[in-house]
PDB file with SEQRES, HELIX, SHEET and CRYST1 records, atoms N, CA, C and O in Angstrom:
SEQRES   1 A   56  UNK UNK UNK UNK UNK UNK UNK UNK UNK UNK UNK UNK UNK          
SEQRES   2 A   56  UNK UNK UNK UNK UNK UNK UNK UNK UNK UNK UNK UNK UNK          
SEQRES   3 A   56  UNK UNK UNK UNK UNK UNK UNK UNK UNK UNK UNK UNK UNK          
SEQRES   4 A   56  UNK UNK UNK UNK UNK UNK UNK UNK UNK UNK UNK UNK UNK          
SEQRES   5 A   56  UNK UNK UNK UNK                                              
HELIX    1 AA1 UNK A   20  UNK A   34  1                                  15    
SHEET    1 AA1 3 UNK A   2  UNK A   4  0                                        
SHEET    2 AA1 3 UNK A   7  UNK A  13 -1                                        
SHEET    3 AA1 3 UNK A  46  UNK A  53  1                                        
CRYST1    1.000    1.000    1.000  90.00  90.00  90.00 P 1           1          
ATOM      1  N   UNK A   1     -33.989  -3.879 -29.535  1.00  0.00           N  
ATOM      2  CA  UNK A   1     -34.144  -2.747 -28.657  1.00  0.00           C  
ATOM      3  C   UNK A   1     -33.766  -1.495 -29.439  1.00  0.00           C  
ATOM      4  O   UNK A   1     -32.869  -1.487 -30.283  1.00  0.00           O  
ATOM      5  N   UNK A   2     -34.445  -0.520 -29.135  1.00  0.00           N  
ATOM      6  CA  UNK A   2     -34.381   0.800 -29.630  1.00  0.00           C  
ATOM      7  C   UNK A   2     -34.328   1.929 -28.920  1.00  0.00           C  
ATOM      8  O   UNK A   2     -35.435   2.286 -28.517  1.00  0.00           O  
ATOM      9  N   UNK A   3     -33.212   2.788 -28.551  1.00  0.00           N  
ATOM     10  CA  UNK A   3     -33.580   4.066 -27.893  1.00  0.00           C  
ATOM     11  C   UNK A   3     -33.537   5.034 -28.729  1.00  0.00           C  
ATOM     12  O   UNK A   3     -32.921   5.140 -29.789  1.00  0.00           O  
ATOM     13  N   UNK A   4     -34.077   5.585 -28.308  1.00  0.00           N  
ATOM     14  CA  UNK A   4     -34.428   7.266 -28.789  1.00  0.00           C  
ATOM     15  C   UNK A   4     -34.318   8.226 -27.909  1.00  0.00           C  
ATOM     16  O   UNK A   4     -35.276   7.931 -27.194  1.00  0.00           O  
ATOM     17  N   UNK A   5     -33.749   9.375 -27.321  1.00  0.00           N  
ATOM     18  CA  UNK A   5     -34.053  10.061 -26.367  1.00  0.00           C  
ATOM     19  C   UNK A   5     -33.946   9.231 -25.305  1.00  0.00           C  
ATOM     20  O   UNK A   5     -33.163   8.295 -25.144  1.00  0.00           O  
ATOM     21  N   UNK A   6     -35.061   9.776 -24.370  1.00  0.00           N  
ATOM     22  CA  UNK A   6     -35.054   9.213 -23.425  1.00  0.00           C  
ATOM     23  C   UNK A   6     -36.383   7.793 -23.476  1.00  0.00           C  
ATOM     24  O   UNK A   6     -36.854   7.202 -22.505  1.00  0.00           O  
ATOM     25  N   UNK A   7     -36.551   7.682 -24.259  1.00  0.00           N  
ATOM     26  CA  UNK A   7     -37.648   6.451 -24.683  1.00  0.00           C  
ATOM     27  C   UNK A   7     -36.814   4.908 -25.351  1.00  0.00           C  
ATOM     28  O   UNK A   7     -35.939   4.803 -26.209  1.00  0.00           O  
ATOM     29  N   UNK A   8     -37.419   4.026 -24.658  1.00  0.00           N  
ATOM     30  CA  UNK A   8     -36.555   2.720 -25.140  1.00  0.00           C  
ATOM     31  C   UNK A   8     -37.858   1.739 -25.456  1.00  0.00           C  
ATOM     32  O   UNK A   8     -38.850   1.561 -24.750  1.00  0.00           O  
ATOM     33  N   UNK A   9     -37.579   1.243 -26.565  1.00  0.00           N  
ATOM     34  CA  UNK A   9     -38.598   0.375 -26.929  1.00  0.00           C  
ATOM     35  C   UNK A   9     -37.422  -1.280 -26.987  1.00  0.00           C  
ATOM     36  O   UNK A   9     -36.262  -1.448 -27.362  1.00  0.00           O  
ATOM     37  N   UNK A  10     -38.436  -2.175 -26.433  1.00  0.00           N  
ATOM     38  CA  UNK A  10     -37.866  -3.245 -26.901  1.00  0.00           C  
ATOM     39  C   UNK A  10     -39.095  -4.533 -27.482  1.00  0.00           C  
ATOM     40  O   UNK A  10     -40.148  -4.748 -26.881  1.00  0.00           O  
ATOM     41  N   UNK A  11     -38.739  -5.136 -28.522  1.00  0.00           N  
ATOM     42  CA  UNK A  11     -39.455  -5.603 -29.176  1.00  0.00           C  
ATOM     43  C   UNK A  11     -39.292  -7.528 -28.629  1.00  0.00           C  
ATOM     44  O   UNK A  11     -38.156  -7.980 -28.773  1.00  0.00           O  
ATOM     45  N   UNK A  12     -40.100  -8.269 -28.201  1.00  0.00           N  
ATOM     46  CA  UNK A  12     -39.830  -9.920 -27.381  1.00  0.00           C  
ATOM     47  C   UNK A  12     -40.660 -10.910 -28.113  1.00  0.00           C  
ATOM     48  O   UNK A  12     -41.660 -10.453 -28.665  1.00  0.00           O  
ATOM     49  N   UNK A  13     -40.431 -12.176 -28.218  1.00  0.00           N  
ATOM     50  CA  UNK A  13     -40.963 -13.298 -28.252  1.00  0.00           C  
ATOM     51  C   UNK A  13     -41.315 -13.852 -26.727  1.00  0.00           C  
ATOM     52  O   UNK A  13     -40.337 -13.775 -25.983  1.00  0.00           O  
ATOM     53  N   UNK A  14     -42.440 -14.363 -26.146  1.00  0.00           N  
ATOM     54  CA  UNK A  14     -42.439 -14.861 -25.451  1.00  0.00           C  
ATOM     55  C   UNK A  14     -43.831 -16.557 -25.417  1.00  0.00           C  
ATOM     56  O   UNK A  14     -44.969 -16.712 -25.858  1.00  0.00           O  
ATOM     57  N   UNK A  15     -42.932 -17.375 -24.712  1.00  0.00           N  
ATOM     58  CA  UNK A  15     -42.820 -18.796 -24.438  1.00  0.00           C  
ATOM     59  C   UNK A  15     -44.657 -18.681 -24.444  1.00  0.00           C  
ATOM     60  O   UNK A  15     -45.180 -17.853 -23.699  1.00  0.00           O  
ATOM     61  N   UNK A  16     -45.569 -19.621 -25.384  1.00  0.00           N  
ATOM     62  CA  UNK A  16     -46.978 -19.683 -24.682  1.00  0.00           C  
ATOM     63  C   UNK A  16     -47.234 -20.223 -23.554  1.00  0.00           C  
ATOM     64  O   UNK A  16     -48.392 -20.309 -23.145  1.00  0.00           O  
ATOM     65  N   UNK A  17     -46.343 -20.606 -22.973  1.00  0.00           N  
ATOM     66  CA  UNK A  17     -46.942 -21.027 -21.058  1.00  0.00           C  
ATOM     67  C   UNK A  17     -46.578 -19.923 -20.115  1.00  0.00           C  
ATOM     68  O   UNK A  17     -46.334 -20.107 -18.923  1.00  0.00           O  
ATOM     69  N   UNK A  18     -46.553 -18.534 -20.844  1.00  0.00           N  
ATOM     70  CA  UNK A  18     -46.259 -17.279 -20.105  1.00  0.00           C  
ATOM     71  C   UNK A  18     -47.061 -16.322 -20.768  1.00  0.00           C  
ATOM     72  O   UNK A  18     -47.055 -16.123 -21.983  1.00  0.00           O  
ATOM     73  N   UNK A  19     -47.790 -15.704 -19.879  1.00  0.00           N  
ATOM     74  CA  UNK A  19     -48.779 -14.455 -20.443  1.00  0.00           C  
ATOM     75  C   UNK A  19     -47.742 -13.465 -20.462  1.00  0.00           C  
ATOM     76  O   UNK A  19     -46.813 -13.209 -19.696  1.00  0.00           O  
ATOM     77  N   UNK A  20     -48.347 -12.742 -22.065  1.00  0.00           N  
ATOM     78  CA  UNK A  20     -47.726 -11.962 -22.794  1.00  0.00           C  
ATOM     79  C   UNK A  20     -47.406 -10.674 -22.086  1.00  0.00           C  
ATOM     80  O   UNK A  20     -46.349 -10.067 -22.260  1.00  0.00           O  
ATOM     81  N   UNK A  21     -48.799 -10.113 -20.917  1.00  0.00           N  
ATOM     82  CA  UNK A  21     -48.950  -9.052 -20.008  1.00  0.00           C  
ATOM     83  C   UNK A  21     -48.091  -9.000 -19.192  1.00  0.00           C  
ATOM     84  O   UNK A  21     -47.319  -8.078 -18.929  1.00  0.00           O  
ATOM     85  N   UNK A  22     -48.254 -10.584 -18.497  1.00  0.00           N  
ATOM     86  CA  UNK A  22     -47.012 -10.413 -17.208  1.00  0.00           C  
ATOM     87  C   UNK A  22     -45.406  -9.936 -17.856  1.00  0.00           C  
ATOM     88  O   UNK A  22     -44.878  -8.909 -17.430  1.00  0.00           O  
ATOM     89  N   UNK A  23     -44.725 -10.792 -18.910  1.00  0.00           N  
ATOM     90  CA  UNK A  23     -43.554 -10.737 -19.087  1.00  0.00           C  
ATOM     91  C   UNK A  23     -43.391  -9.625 -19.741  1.00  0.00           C  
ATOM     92  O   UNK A  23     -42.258  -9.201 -19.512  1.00  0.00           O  
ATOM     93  N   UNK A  24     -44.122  -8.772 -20.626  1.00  0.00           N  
ATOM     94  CA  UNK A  24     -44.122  -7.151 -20.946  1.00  0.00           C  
ATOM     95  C   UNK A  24     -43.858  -6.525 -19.698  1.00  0.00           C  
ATOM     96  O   UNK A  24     -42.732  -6.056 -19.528  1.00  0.00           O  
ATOM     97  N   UNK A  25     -44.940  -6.415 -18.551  1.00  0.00           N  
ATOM     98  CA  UNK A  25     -44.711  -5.483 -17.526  1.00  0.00           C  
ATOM     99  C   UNK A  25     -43.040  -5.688 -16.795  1.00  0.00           C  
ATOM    100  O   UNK A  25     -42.110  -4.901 -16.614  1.00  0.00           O  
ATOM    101  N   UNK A  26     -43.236  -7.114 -16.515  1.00  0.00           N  
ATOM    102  CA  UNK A  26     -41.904  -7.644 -16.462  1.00  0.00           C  
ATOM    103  C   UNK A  26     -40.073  -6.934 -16.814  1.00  0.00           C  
ATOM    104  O   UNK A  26     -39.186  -6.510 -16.074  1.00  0.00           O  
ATOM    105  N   UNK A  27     -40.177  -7.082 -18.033  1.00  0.00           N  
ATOM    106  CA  UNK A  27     -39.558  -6.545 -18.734  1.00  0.00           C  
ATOM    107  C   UNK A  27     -39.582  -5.141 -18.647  1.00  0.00           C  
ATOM    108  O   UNK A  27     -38.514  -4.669 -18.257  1.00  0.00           O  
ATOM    109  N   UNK A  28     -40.553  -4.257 -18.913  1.00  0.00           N  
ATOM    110  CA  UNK A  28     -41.002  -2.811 -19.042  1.00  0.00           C  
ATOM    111  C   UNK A  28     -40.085  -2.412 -17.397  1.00  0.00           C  
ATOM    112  O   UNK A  28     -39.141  -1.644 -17.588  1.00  0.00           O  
ATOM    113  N   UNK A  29     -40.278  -2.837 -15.938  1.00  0.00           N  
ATOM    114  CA  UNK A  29     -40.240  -2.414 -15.235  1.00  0.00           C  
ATOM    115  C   UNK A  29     -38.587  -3.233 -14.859  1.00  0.00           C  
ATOM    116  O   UNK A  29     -38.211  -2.535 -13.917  1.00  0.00           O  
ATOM    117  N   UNK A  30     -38.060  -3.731 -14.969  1.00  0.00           N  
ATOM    118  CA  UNK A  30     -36.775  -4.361 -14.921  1.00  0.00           C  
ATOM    119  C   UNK A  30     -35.802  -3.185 -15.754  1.00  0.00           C  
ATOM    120  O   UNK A  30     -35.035  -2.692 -14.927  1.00  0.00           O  
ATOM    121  N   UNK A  31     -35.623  -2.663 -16.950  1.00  0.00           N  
ATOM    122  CA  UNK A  31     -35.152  -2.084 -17.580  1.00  0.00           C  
ATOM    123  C   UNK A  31     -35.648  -0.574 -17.357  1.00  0.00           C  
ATOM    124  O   UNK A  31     -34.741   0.257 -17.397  1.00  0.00           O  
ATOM    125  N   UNK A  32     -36.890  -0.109 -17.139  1.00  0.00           N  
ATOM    126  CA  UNK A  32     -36.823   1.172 -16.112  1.00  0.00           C  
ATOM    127  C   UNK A  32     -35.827   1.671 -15.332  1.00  0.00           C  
ATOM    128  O   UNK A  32     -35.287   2.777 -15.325  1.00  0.00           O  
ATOM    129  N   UNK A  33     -35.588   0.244 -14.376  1.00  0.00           N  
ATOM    130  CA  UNK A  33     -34.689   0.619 -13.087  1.00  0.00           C  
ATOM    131  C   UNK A  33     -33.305   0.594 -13.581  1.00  0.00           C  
ATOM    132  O   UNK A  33     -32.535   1.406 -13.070  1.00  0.00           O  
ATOM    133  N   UNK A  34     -32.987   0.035 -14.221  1.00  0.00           N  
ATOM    134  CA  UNK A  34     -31.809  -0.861 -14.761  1.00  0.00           C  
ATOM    135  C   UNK A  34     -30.704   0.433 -15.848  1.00  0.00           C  
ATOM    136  O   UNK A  34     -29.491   0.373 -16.050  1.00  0.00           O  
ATOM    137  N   UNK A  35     -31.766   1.545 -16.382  1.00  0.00           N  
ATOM    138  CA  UNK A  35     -30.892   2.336 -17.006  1.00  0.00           C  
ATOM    139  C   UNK A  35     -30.858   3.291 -16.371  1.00  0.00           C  
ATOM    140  O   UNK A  35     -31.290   3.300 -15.218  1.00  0.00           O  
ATOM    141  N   UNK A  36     -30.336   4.351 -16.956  1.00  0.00           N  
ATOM    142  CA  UNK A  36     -29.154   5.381 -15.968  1.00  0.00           C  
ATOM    143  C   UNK A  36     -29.606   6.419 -17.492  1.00  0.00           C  
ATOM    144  O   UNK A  36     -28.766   7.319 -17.492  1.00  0.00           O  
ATOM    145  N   UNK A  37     -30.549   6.620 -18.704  1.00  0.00           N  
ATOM    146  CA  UNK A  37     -30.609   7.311 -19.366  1.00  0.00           C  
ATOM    147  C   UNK A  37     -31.725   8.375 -18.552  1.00  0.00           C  
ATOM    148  O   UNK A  37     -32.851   7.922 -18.346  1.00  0.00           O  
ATOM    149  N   UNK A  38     -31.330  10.131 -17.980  1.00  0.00           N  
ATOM    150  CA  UNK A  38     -31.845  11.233 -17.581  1.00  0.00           C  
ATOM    151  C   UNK A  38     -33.305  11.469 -18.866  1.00  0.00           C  
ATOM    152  O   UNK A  38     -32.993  11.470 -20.057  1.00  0.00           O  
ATOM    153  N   UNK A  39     -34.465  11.609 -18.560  1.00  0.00           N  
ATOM    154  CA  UNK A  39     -35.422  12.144 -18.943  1.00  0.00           C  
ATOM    155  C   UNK A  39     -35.652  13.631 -18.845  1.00  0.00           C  
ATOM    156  O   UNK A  39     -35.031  13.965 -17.835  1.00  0.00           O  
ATOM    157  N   UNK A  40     -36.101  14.472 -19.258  1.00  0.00           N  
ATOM    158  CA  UNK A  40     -35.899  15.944 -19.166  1.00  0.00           C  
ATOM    159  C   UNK A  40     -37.002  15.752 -17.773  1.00  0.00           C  
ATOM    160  O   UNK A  40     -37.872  14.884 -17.831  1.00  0.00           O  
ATOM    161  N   UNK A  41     -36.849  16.737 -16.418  1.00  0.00           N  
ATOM    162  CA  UNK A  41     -37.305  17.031 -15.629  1.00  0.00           C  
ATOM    163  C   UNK A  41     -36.651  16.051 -14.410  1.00  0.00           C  
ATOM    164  O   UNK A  41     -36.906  16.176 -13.212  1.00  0.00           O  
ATOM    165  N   UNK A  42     -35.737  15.038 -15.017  1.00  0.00           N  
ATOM    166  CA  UNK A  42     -35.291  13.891 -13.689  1.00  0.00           C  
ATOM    167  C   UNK A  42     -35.926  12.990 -13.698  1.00  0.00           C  
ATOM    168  O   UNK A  42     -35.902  12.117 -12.831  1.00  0.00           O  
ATOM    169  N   UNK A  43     -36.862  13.010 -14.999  1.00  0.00           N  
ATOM    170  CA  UNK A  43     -38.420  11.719 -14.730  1.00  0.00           C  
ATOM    171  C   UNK A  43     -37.529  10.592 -15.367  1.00  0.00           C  
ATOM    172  O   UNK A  43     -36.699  10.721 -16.268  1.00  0.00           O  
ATOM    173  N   UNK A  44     -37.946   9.306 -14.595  1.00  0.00           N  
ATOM    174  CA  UNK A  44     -37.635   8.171 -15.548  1.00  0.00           C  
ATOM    175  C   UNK A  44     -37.577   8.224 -16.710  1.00  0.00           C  
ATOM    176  O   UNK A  44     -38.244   9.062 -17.316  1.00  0.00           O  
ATOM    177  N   UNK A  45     -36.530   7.094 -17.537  1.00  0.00           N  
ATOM    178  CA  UNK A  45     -36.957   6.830 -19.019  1.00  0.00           C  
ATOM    179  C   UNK A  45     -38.771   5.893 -19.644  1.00  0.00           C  
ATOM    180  O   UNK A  45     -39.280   4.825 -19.304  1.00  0.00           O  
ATOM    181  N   UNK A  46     -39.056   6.591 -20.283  1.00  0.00           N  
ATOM    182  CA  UNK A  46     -40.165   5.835 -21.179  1.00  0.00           C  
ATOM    183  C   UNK A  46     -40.002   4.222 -21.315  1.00  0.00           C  
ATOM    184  O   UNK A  46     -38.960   3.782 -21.802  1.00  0.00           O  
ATOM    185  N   UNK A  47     -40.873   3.477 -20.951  1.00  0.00           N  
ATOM    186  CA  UNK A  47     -40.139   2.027 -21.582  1.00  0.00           C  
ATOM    187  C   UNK A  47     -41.176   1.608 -22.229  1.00  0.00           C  
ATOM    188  O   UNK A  47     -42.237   1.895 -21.674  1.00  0.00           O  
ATOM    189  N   UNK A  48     -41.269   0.979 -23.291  1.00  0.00           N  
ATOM    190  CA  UNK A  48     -42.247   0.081 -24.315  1.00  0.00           C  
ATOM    191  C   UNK A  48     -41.478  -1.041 -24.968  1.00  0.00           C  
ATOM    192  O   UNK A  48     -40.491  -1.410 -25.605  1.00  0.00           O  
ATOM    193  N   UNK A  49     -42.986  -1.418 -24.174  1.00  0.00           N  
ATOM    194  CA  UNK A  49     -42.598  -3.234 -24.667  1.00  0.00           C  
ATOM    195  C   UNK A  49     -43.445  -3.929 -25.701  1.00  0.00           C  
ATOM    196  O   UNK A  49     -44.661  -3.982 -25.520  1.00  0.00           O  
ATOM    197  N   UNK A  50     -42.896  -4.469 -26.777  1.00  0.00           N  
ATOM    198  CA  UNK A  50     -43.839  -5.059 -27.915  1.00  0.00           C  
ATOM    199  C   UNK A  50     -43.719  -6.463 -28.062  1.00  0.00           C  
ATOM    200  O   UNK A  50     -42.589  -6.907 -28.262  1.00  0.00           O  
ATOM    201  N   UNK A  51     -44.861  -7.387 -27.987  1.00  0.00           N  
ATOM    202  CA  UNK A  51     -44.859  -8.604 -27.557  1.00  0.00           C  
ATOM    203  C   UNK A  51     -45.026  -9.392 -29.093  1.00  0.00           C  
ATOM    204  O   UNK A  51     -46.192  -9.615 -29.417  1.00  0.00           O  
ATOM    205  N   UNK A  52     -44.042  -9.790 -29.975  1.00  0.00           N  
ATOM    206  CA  UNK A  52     -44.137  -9.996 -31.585  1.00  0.00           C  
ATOM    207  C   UNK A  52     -44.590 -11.159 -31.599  1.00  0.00           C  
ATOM    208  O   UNK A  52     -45.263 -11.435 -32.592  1.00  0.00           O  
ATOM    209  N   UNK A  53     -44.425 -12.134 -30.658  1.00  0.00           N  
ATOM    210  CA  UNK A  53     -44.813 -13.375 -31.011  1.00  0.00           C  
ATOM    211  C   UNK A  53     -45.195 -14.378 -29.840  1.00  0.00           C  
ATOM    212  O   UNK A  53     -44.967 -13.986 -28.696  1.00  0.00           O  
ATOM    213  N   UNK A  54     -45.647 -15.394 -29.983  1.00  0.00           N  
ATOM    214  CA  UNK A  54     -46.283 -16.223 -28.904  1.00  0.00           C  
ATOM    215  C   UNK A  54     -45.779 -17.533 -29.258  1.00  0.00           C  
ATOM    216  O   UNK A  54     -46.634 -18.352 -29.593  1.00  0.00           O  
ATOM    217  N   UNK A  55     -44.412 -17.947 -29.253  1.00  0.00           N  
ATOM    218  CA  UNK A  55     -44.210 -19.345 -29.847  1.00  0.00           C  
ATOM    219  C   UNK A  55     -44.452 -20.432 -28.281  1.00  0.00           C  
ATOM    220  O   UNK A  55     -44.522 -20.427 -27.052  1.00  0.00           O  
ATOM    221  N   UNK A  56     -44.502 -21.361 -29.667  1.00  0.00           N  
ATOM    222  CA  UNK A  56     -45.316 -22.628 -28.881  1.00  0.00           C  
ATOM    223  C   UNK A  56     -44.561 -23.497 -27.936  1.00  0.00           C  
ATOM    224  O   UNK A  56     -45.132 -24.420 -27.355  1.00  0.00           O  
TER     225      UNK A  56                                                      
END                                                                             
């Protein structure tokens, strides 16, 4: 995981009997709610999710 500002990237492996989409959004929207880092204007933080691998 990486923040910057108000932008957080986190980088996942996820299980191949789980689509890569669902558990990104997953993730992306769990950790949205979950931090308490102010965006300029009151807007949520940025979240990006990078899906590195697909193990078996």
């Amino acid at each position: 995981m990486r923040i910057e500002g108000a932008h957080i990237r986190i980088e996942l492996a996820v299980a191949a009997d789980h689509r890569a989409v669902d558990v990104a959004r997953a993730v992306r929207t769990a950790v949205a709610h979950a931090v308490s880092i102010p965006a300029p204007g009151d807007q949520p933080p940025t979240v990006a999710v990078l899906v590195t691998a697909v193990d078996p």
